[in-house]
matplotlib code that plots the C-alpha trace (Angstrom):
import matplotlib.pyplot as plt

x = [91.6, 88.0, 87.0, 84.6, 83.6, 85.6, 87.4, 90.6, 92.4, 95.6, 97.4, 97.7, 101.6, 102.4, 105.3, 104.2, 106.3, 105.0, 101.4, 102.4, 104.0, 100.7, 99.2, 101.2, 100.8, 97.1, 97.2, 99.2, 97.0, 93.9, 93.9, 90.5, 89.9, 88.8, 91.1, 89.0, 86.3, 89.0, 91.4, 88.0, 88.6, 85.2, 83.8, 86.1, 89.3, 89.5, 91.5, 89.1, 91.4]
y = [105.0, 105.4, 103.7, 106.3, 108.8, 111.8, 113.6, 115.5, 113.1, 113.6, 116.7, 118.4, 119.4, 116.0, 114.8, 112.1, 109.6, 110.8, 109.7, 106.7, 105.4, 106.5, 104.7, 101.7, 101.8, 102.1, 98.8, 97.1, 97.9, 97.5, 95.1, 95.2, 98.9, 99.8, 103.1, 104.4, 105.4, 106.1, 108.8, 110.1, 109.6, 109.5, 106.5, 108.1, 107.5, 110.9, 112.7, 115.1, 115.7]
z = [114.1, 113.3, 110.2, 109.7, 106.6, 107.4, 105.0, 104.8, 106.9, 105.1, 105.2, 101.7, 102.2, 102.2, 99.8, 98.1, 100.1, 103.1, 101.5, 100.2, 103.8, 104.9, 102.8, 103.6, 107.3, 106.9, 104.6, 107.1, 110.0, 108.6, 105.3, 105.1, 104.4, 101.6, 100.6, 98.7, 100.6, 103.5, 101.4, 100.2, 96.4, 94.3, 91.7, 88.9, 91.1, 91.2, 94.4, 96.4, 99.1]

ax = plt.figure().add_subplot(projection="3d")
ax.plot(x, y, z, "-o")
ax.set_aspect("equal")
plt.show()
């Protein structure tokens, strides 16, 4: 997957399990990612997705 700046790559009727082994996966495939920027959260930490 594209390391890219999109947005909105996660669905928003996700449980929160469902996010979090996203999450995880992502971490394991790519341990160098920096989530933040990737889940699209702002400086604050603040969810915009």
């Amino acid at each position: 997957m594209a390391q890219s700046q999109q947005r909105g790559l996660i669905a928003k009727d996700l449980t929160q399990d469902q996010v979090l082994s996203y999450i995880e996966e992502i971490k394991r495939l790519n341990p160098q990612i920096n989530l933040s920027t990737y889940l699209g959260t702002n400086s604050a930490g603040v969810d915009v997705w």
